[in-house]
VOSELUM-642345 format. One record per residue (C-alpha): residue number from 1; residue in one letter; x, y, z. Coordinates in nm, 4 decimals, always signed. Each point is the difference from the previous one (the first is absolute). Last residue first. Layout:
// residues N
[node NUM 'a' [X Y Z]];
...
This chain:
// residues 265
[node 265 'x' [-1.1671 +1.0941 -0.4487]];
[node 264 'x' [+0.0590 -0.1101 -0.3724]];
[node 263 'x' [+0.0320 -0.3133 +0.0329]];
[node 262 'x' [-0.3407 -0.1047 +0.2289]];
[node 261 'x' [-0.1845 +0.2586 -0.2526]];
[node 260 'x' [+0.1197 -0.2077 -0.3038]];
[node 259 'x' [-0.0936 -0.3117 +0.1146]];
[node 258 'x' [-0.3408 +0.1520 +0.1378]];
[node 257 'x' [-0.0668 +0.1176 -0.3795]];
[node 256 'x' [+0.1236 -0.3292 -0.1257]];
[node 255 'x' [-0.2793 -0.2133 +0.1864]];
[node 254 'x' [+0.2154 -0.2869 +0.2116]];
[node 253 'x' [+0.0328 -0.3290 -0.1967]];
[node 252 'x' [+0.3563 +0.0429 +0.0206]];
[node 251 'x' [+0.0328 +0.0522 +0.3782]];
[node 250 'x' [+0.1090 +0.2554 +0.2305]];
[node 249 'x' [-0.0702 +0.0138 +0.3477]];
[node 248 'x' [+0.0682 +0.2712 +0.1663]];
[node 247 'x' [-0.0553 -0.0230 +0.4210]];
[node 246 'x' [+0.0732 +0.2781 +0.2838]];
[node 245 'x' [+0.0015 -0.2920 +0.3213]];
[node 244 'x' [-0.2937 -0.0234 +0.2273]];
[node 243 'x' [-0.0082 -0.3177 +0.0734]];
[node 242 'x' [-0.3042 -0.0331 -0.1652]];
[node 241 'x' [+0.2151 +0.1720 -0.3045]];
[node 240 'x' [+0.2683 -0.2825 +0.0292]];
[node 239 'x' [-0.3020 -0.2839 -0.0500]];
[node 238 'x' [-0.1422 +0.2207 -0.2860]];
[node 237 'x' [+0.3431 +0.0130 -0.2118]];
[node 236 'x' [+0.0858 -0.3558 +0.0710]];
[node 235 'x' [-0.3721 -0.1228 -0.1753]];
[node 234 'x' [+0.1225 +0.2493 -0.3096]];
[node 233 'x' [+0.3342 -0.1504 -0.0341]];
[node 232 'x' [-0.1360 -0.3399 +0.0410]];
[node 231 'x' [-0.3037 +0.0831 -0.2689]];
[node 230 'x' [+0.2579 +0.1301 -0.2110]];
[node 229 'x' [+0.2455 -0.3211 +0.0519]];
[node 228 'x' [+0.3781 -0.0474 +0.0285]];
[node 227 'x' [+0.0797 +0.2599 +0.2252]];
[node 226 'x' [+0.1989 +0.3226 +0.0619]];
[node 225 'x' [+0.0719 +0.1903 +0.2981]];
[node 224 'x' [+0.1417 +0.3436 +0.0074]];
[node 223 'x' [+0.0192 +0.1873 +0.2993]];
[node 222 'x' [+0.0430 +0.3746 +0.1678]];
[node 221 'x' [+0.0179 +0.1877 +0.2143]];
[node 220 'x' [+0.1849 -0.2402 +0.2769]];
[node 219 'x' [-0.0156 -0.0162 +0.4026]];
[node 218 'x' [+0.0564 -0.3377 +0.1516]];
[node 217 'x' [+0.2291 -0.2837 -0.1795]];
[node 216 'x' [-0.1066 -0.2430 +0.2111]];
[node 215 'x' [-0.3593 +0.0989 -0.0255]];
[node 214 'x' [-0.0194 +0.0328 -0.3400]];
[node 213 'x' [+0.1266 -0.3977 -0.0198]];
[node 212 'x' [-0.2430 -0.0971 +0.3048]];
[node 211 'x' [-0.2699 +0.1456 -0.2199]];
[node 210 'x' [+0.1051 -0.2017 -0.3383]];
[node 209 'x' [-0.0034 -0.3061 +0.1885]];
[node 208 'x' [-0.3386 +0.0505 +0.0928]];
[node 207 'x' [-0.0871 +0.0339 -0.3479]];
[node 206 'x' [+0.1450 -0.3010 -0.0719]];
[node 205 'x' [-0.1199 -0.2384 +0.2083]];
[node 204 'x' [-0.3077 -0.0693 -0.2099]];
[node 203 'x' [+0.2039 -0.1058 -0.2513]];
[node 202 'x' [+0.1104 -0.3076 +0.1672]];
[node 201 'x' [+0.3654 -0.1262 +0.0082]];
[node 200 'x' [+0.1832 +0.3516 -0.0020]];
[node 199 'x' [+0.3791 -0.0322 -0.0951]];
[node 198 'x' [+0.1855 +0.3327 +0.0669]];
[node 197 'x' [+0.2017 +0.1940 -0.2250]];
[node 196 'x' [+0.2795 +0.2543 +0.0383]];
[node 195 'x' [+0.0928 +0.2896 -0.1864]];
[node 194 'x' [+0.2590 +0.3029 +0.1211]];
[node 193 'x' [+0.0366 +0.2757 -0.2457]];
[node 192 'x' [+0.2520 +0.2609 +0.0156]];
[node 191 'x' [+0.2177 -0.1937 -0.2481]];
[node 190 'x' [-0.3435 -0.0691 -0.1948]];
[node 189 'x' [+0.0638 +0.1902 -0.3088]];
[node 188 'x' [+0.3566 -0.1238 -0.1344]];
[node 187 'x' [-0.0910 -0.3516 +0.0863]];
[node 186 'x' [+0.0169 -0.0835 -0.3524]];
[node 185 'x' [+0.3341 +0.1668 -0.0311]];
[node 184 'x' [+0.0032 +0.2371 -0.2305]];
[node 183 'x' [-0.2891 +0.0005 -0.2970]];
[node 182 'x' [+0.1792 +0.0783 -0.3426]];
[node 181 'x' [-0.0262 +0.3131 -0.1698]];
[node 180 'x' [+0.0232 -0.0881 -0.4389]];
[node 179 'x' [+0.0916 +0.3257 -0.2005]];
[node 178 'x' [-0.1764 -0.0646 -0.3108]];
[node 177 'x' [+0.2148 +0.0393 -0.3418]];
[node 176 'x' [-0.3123 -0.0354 -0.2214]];
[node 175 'x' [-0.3268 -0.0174 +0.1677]];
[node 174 'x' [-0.3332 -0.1097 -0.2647]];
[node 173 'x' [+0.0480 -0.3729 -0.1370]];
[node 172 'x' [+0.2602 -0.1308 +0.2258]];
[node 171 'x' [-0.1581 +0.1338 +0.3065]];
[node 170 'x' [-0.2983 -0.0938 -0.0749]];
[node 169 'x' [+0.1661 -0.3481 -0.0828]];
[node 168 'x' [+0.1692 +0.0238 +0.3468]];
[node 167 'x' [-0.3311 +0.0684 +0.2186]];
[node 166 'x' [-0.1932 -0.2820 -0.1911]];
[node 165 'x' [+0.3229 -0.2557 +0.1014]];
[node 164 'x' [-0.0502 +0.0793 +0.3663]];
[node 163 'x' [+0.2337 +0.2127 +0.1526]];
[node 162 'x' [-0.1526 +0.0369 +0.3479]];
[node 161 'x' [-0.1508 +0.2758 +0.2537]];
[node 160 'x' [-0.0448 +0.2224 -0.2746]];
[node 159 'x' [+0.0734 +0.4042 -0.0633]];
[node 158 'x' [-0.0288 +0.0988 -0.3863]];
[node 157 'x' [+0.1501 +0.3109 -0.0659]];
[node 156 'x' [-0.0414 +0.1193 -0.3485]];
[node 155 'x' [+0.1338 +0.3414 -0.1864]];
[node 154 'x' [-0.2110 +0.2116 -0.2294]];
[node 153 'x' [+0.2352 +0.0771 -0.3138]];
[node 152 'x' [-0.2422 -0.1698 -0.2814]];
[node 151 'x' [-0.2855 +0.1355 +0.1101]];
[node 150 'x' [-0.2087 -0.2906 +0.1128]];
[node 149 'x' [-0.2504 -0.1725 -0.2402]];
[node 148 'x' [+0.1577 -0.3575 +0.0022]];
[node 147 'x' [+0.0574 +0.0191 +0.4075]];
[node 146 'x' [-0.3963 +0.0306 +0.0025]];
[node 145 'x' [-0.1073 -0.3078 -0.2187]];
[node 144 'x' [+0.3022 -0.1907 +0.2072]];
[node 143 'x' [-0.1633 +0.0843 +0.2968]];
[node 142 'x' [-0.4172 -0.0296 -0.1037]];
[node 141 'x' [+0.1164 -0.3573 -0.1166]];
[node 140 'x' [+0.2252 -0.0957 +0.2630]];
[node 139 'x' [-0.2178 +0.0678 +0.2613]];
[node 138 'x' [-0.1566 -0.3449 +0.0696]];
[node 137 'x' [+0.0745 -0.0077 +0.4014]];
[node 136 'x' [+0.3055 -0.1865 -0.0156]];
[node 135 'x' [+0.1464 +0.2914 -0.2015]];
[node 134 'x' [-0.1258 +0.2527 +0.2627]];
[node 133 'x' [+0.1764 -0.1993 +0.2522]];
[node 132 'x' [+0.3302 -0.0186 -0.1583]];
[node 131 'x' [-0.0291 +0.3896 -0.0738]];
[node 130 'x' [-0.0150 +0.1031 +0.3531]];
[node 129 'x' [+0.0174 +0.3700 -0.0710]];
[node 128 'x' [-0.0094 +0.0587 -0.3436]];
[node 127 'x' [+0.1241 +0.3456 -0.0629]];
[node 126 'x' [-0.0027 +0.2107 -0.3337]];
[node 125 'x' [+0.2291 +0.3027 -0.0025]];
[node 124 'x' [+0.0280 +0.2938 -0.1757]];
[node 123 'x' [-0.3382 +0.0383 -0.1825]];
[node 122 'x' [-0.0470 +0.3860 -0.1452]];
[node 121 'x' [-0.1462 -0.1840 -0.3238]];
[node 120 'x' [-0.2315 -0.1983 +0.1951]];
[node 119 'x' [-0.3751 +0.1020 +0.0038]];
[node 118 'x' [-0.2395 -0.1680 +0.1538]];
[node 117 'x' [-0.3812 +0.0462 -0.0432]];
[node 116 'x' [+0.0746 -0.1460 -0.4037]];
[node 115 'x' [-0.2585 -0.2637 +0.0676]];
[node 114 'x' [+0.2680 -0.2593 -0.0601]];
[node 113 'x' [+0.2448 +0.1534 +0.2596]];
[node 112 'x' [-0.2495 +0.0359 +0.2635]];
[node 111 'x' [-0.0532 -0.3847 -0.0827]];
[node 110 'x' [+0.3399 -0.0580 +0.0974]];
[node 109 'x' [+0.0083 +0.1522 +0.2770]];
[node 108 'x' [-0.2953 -0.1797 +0.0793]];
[node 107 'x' [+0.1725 -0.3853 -0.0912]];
[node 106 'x' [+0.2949 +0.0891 +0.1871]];
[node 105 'x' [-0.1582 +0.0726 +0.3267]];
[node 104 'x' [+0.0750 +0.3538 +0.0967]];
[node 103 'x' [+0.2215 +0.2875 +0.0899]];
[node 102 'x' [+0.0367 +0.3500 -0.2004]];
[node 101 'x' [+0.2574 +0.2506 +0.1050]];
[node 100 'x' [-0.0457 +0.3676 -0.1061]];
[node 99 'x' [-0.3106 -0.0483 +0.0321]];
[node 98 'x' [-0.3032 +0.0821 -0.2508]];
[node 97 'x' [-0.1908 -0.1949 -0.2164]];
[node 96 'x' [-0.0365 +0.1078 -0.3928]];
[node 95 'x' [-0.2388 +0.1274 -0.1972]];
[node 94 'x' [-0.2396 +0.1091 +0.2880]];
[node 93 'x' [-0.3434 -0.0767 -0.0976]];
[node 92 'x' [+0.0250 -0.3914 -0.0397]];
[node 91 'x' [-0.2379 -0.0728 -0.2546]];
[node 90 'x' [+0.1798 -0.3794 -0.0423]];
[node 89 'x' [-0.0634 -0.0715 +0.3718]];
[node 88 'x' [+0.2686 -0.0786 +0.2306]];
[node 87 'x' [-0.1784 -0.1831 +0.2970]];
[node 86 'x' [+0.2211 -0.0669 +0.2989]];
[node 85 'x' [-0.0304 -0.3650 +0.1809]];
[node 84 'x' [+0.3321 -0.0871 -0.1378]];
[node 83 'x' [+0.2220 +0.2710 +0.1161]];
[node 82 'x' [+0.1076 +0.3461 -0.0558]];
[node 81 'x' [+0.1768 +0.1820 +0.2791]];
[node 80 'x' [+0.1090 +0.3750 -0.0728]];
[node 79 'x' [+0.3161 +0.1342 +0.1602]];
[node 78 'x' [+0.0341 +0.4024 -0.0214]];
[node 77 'x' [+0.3434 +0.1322 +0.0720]];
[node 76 'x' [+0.0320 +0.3258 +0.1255]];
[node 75 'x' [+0.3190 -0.0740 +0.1975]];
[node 74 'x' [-0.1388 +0.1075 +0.3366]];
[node 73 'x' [-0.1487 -0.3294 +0.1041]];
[node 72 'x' [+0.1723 -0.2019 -0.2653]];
[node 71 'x' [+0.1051 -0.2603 +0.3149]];
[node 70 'x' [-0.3688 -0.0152 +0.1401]];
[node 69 'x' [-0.1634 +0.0369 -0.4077]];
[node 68 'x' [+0.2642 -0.3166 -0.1270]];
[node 67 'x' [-0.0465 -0.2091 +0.3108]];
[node 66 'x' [-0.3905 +0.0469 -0.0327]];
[node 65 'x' [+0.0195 -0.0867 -0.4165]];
[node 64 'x' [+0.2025 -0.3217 +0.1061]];
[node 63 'x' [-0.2991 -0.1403 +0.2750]];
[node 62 'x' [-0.2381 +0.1004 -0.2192]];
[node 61 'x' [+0.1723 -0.2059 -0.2726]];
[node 60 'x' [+0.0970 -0.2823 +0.2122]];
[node 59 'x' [-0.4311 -0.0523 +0.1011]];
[node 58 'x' [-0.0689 +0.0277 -0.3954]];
[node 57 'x' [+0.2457 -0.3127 -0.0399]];
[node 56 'x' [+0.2085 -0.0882 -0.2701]];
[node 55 'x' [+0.1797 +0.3719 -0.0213]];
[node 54 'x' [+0.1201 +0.1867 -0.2855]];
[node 53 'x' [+0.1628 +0.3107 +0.0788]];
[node 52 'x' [-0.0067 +0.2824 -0.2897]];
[node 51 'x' [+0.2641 +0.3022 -0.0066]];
[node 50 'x' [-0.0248 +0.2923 -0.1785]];
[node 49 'x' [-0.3656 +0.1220 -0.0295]];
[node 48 'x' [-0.0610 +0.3187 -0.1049]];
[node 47 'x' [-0.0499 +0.3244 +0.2100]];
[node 46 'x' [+0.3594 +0.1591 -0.1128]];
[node 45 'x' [+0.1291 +0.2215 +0.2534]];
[node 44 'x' [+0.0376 -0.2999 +0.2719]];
[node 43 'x' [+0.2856 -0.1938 -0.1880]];
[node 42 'x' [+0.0698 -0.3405 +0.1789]];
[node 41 'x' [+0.2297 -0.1614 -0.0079]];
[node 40 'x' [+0.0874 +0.0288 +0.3762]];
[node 39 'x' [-0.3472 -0.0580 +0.1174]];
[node 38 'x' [+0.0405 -0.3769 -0.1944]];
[node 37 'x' [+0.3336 -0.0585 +0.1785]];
[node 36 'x' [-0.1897 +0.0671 +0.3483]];
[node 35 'x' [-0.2731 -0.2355 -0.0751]];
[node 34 'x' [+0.2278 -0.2383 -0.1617]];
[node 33 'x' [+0.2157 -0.0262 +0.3065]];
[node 32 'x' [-0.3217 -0.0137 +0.2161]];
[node 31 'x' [-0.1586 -0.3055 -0.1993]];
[node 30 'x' [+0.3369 -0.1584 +0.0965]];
[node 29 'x' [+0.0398 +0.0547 +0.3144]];
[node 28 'x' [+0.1645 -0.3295 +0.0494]];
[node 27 'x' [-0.3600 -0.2086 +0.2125]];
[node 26 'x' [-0.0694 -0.2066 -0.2978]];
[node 25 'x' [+0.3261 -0.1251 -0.1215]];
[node 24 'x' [+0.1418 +0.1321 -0.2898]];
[node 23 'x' [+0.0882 -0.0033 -0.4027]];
[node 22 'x' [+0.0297 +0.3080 -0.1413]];
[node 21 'x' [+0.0257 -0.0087 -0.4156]];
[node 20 'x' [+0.1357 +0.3383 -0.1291]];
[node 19 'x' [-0.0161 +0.2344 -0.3315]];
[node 18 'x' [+0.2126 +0.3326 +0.0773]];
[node 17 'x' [-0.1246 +0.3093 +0.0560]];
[node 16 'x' [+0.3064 +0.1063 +0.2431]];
[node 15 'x' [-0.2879 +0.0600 +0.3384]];
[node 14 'x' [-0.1233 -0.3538 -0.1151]];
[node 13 'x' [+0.4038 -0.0756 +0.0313]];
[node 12 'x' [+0.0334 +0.1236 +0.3401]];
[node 11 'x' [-0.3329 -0.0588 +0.1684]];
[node 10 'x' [+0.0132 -0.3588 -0.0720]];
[node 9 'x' [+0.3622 -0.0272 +0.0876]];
[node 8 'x' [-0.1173 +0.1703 +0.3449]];
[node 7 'x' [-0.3024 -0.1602 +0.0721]];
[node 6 'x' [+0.0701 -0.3510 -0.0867]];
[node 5 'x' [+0.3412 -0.0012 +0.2302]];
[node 4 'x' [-0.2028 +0.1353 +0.3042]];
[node 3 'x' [+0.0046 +0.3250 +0.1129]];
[node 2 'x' [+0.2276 +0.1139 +0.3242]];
[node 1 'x' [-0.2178 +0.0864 +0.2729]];
């Protein structure tokens, strides 16, 4: 399997040090390309941390922080995930966190900054993966407050689904000489992929739909199915486990801990 035009000019010039702006489909292998560039830069006899991710979503940064420890299996590399429901207290005993890699929310990152728990002088590399979101999600502050403390040789990658005028005057202000990677072709990741929809009238057919659909394509591991509601997804989720079907069901106003137990596994 040959990898995709994301992954391997992201790889390359992350791999070069070089300041980039990755802009993808969901579904490129992105978050794997920086995974794998990020174990490359990575310097394993000094404990500090060298590369930061910043994430939107505490669910993403699990999810990152797992790719990074399956793929770093035997690299020595410790990943350490620092979101928004972690408390940073001023006493902190250690004087300074520990992980070679550090991923987190913006605004807790940042705050291990403020409290001194994070040092940054060995920094290389400062990732924001999914920046356009993170902007639209009232980051800028904690972001730009960060990105103004850096050392002044760490490099930036910041990987976005679109170019929207926030994402350009960070760039302007903070990532000289960028290397831009453009998306392929928009159906780049769904070659393989056939899609099809069908028109349901009532929503109480659908359901019943959705059997006849497993059963015409037969035997499968696995399945992702997304919906519109939490109390749909969850309502779906017990009518497949009556019939008898291995059900997750994850929703936003699910407690963290089992969030982070159902990503983890």
């Amino acid at each position: 399997m040959k990898p995709t035009l994301e992954q391997a000019n992201g790889i390359l010039n992350i791999v070069k040090e070089k300041n980039a702006v990755i802009q993808s489909e969901p579904g490129t292998g992105k978050t794997t390309a920086l995974a794998i560039s990020i174990l490359q830069l990575i310097d394993t006899s000094i404990s500090h941390c060298q590369v930061i991710v910043f994430m939107g979503h505490q669910e993403f940064s699990i999810q990152t922080q797992n790719i990074i420890k399956a793929l770093g299996e035997f690299l020595s590399v410790k990943a350490c995930t620092y979101n928004g429901d972690a408390e940073v207290k001023k006493d902190i005993t250690k004087p300074e966190v520990e992980g070679h890699v550090i991923i987190g929310t913006p605004d807790k990152v940042y705050d291990l900054l403020q409290k001194d728990a994070l040092k940054v002088e060995h920094l290389k590399l400062l990732v924001f993966d999914g920046i356009d979101e993170m902007l639209e999600l009232g980051y800028k502050d904690n972001i730009y407050d960060f990105l103004q403390e850096k050392p002044r040789d760490t490099k930036i990658v910041l990987s976005t689904t679109t170019i929207s005028s926030q994402v350009l005057e960070l760039k302007k202000y903070f990532m000289k000489e960028a290397v831009k990677i453009e998306k392929g072709s928009k159906n780049l990741s769904l070659e393989e992929v056939k899609q099809y929809y069908i028109m349901i009238e009532e929503d109480e057919w659908k359901f019943d739909t959705l059997l006849d659909i497993f059963l015409e394509i037969g035997s499968f591991s696995q399945c992702v199915i997304y919906c519109n509601k939490a109390e749909n997804a969850k309502e779906l989720a017990e009518k497949l486990e009556e019939k008898d079907f291995m059900v997750t069901c994850i929703v936003s106003d699910l407690v963290n801990l089992i969030n982070n137990m159902i990503l983890a596994w």
